[in-house]
N, C-alpha and C positions, 0 to 999 in steps of 0.2 A: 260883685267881685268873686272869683273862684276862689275854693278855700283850699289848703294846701295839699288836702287828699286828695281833689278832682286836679287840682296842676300834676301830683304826680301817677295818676291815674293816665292822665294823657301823654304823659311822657312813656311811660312801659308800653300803651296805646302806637305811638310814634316806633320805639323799639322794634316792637314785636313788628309793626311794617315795614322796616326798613330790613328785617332778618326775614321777611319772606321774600322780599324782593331780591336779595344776594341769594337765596333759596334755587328762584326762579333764576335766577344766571349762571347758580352751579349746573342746574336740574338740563340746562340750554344747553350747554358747554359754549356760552357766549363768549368771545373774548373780551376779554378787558385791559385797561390802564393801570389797575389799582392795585393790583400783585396782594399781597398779602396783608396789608392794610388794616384791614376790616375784619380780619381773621385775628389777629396781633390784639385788636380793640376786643372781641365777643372774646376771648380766653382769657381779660382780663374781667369781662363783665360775669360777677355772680347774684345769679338771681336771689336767692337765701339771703344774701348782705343787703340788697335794695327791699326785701321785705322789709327787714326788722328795723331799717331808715323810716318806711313807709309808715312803720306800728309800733315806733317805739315811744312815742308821746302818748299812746290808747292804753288805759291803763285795767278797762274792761276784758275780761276772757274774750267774751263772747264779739264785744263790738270788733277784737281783736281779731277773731277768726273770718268775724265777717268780712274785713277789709284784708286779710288774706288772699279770700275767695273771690273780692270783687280784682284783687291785683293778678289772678292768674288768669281771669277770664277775658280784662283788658289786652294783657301779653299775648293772647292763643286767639284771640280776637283780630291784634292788629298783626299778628306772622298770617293766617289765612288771608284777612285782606287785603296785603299787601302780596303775598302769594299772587291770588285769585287776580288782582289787579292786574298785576305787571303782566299775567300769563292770557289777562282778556286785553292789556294793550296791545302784547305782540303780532296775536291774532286782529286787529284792526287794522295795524299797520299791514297786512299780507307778508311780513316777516318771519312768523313761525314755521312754516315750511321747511324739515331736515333743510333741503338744497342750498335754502336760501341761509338761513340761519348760520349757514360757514362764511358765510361775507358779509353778517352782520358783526357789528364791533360799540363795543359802548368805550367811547374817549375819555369819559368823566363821570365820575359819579361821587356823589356827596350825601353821605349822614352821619349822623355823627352817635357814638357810645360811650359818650366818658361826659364827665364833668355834672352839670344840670340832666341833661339825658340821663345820666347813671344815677339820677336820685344821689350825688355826691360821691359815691361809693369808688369812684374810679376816676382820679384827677389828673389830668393833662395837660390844662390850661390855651386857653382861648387859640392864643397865637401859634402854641405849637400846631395846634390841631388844625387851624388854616394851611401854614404851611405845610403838612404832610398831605392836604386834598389836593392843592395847590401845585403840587409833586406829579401829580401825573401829568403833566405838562411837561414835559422835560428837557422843551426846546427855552423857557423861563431863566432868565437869569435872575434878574432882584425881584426875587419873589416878594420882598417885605414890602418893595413901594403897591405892587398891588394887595398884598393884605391891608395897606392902610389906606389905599382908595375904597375898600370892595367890602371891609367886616363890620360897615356900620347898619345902624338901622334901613330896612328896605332896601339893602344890597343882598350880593345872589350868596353871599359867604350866610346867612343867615336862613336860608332855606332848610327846610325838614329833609327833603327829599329833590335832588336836582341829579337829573341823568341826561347826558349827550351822546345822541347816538350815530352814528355813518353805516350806513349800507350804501357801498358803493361809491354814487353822488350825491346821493341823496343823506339829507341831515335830519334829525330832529330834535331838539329839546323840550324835553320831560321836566316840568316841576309842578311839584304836591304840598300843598300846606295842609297837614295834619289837625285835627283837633276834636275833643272828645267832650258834647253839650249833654249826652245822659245825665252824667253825675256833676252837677253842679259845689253841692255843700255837703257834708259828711251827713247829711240829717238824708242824702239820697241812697248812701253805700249802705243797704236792708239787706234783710237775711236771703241769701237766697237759696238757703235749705225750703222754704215753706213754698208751694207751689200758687198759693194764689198770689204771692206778693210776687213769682214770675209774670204770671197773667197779666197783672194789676202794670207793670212795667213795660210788658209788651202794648197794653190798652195805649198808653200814656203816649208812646212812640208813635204807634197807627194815628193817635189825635192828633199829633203833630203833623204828622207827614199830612194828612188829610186834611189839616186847617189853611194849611201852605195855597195857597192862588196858583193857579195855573200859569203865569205869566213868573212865578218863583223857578219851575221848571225849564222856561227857557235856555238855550243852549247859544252860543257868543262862536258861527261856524266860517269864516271866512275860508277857509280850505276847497268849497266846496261850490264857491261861487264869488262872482267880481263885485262885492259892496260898497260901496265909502261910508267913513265912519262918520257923521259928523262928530263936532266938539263938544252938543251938547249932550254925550255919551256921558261927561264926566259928571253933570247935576244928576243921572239917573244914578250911576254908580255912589256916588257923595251921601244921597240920599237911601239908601238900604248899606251903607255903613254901618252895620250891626256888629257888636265883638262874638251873638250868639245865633250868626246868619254862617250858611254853607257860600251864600255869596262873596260873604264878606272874605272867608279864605281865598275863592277864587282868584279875585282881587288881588291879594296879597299874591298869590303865586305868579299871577300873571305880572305883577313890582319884579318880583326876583328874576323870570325870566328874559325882561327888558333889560333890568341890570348885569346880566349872565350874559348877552347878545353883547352888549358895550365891552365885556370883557372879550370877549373873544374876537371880537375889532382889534381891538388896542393890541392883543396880542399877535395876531396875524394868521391864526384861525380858521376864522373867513371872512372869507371873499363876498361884496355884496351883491354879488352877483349870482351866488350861493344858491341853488335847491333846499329851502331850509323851512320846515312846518313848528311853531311854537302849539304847545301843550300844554296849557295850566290848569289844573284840577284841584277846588279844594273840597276837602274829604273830611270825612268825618265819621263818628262811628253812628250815624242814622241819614246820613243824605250825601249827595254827590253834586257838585258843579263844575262846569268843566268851559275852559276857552280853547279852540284850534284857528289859529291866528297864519297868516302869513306873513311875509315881509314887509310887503306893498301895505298891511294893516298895523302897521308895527305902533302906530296911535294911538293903538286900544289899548297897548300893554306900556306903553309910557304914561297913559292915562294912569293906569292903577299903579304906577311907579310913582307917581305924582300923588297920587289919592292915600299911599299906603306912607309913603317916604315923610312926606312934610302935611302933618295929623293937619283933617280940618277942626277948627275952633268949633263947638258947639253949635254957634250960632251960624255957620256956615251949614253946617247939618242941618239945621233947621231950617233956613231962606230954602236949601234944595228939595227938601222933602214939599215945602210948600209951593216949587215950580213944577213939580211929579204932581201932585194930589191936581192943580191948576190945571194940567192938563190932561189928567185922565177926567175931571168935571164939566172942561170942555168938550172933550168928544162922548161923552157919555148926554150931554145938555143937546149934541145935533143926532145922535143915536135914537132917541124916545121923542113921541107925543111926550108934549110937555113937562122935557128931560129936564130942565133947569128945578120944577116942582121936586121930580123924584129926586135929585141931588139933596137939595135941600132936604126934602123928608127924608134920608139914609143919613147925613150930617149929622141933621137933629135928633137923631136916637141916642137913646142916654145906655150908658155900660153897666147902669144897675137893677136894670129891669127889663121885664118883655116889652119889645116892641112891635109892634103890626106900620109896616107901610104897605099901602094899597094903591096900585097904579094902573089904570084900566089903559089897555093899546090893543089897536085894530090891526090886524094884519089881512090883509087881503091876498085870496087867492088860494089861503093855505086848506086843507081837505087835512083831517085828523084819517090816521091811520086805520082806524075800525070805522070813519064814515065812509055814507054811498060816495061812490068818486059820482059829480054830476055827468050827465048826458051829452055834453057838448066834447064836454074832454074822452068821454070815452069811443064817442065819434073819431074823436083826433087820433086816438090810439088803436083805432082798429079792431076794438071789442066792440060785446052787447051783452046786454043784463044789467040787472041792479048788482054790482060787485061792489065791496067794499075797497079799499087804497091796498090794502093788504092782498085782497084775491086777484085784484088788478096785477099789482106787482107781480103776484108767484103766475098767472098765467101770460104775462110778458115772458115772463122766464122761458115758463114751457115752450111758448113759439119759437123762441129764440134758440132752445137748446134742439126742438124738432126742424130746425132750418138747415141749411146748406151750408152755414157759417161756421168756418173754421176758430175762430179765435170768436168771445164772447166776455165784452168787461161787463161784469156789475159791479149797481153802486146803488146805494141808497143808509137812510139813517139806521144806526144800532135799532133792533127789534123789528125792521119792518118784514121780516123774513125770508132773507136771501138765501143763509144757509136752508133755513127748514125749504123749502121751495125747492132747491137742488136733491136735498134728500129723498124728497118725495118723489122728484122727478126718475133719481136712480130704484128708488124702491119700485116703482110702477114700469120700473124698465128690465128691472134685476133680470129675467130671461133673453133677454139681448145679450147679455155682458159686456162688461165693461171694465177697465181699469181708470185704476179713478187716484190722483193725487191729492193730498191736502199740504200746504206750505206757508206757513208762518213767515213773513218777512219781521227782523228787527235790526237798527244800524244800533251799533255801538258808538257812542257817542266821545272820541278822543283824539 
């Protein structure tokens, strides 16, 4: 359980991202819904008064100074990320463009500054504060019957960060579940005057991020292609239910976004016939997860409306986590020479000592990168000599680069030396001249 520095370490966390995001819309000159709102709430919000909330049970100088320090670096933490965020969505979206950006318009947007969020310091109370987000809708008449469908648990009234946006026909909704797994217990808020307990901090994060499975990184992309979801999406989800997983916010964001879609049915909104891309990211101050959903997928995110809304029991967690492990045992037992062995020996390691499993497998065919490539293949290839896989490859190059051929894909594994090959190629040519491009491809994932 989080102890009450790290809850409100995550809330100034939350803050400061929702004050870079209104940043990022002043900085746009976006239009909005929300008129003054949120300007009305930050001139009520004093940072000095949420300190001394945050420090006034520490009765040490020093411990005192220290969770000063760690509360300003949360705040300026989460206004850049939340900044840096909202201004690397718009750019995905192909929305940032001056041109474009004057017929873009955000209809809704929701966070909140008062009550719990303000570390107490600035009270509003639940309901008012519904109603005035509620407010930008202004075709709404009994706004109360939907406050009292929409502000319970796993509905969209309870999102960190929820933003609705139209350009033109097109729609999107933006929702962020915030949360802050650094500082767990006040036994984490260290000094961070002393420069190796930065280090030491930094080490900690890298470990993490690096202990994570590749398969933790996956991206949830319906946007981008026709998939169907099956249903058994929900034991995988059920089962990495962590409260201290960046999945697990995912999750949760993509609950609010389904619930937020229901709203804006009911209301009349839209139309389900709608141009409409859902967005759920959950964030954190060391990792990112992120859902882009369409319509036609809208399963996935009723799924984590269901997963987030009505808590699995324990023991539900448990049955899933053991129908995941069941079948990653499975395709792992028809993957290997006698895969069912090595399952077992990786089961069987115990967590309090070294262990060694050893599992000998033949693969055929393969040629190690520093061996002679054999004779038969270098026939097939069009060389001669004893080359290794390596000289092979960079003198494919060469032919290929000294050919007729206008366009030229390479491919091959990390280190076999594609770049260095092309270099050499240009170096040994540098009195030709040349112009030469280098381009980095990377998609943003939102």
């Amino acid at each position: 359980m989080k102890s009450k520095i790290a809850e409100d370490l995550g809330r100034l966390f939350e803050v400061g991202f929702n004050i870079g995001i209104l940043a990022c819309i002043k900085e746009k000159q976006i239009k909005h819904n929300f008129g003054n709102l949120y300007l009305q709430e930050l001139q009520e919000l004093k940072f000095p008064k949420m300190l001394r909330k945050i420090t006034d049970k520490i009765t040490s100088p020093l411990e005192r100074k220290m969770a000063e320090k760690w509360s300003t670096f949360f705040l300026q933490k989460g206004f850049l990320s939340g900044l840096n965020f909202f201004r690397e969505y718009l750019q995905s979206t192909g929305w940032n463009e001056t041109n474009k950006l004057r017929h873009l318009e955000i209809l809704y947007y929701q966070s909140c500054f008062c009550d719990e969020s303000s570390i107490g310091t600035y009270a509003k109370g639940y309901e008012q504060w519904c109603g005035e987000v509620i407010s930008q809708f202004d075709q709404i008449d009994n706004i109360s019957q939907y406050i009292g469908s929409y502000k319970g648990k796993g509905e969209f009234l309870r999102a960190d960060t929820l933003i609705f946006l139209r350009y033109g026909r097109q729609f999107r909704i933006l929702c962020v579940d915030l949360s802050v797994f650094s500082i767990r217990t006040s036994e984490d808020v260290t000094n961070l005057d002393y420069l190796e307990i930065i280090r030491r901090l930094l080490r900690r994060d890298i470990n993490y991020l690096r202990s994570k499975s590749v398969f933790s990184k996956l991206r949830i992309d319906t946007e981008s292609c026709d998939v169907e979801f099956s249903e058994g999406l929900k034991s995988y989800f059920t089962a990495f239910k962590y409260d201290d997983k960046e999945s697990a916010k995912s999750i949760q964001a993509g609950g609010y976004a389904y619930s937020f879609y229901q709203f804006l049915r009911e209301i009349g909104i839209l139309a389900e016939d709608s141009r409409l891309i859902f967005n759920a990211v959950g964030y954190s101050d060391r990792g990112i997860s992120t859902m882009s959903v369409r319509p036609e997928n809208l399963d996935v995110l009723k799924t984590c409306y269901s997963i987030y809304k009505y808590d699995s029991s324990p023991q539900e967690i448990v049955d899933a986590r053991k129908l995941v492990l069941n079948k990653i045992k499975r395709s792992a037992c028809y993957s290997f020479d006698q895969g069912k062995k090595l399952v077992d020996d990786i089961l069987a390691m115990s967590a309090d000592k070294i262990n060694v499993v050893r599992h000998p497998e033949r693969l055929e065919g393969f040629v190690n990168s520093a061996g002679i490539v054999p004779d038969e293949l270098m026939q097939q290839l069009g060389l001669s000599g004893g080359l290794s896989l390596r000289n092979a490859h960079a003198k494919l190059i060469e032919k290929a680069l000294e050919s007729a051929a206008t366009y030229i894909f390479l491919t091959g594994n990390p280190g076999i030396g594609k770049t260095t090959a092309i270099a050499k190629f240009l170096t040994d040519h540098v009195n030709d001249g040349f112009l030469f491009f280098y381009v980095q491809v990377q998609k943003t994932w939102y």
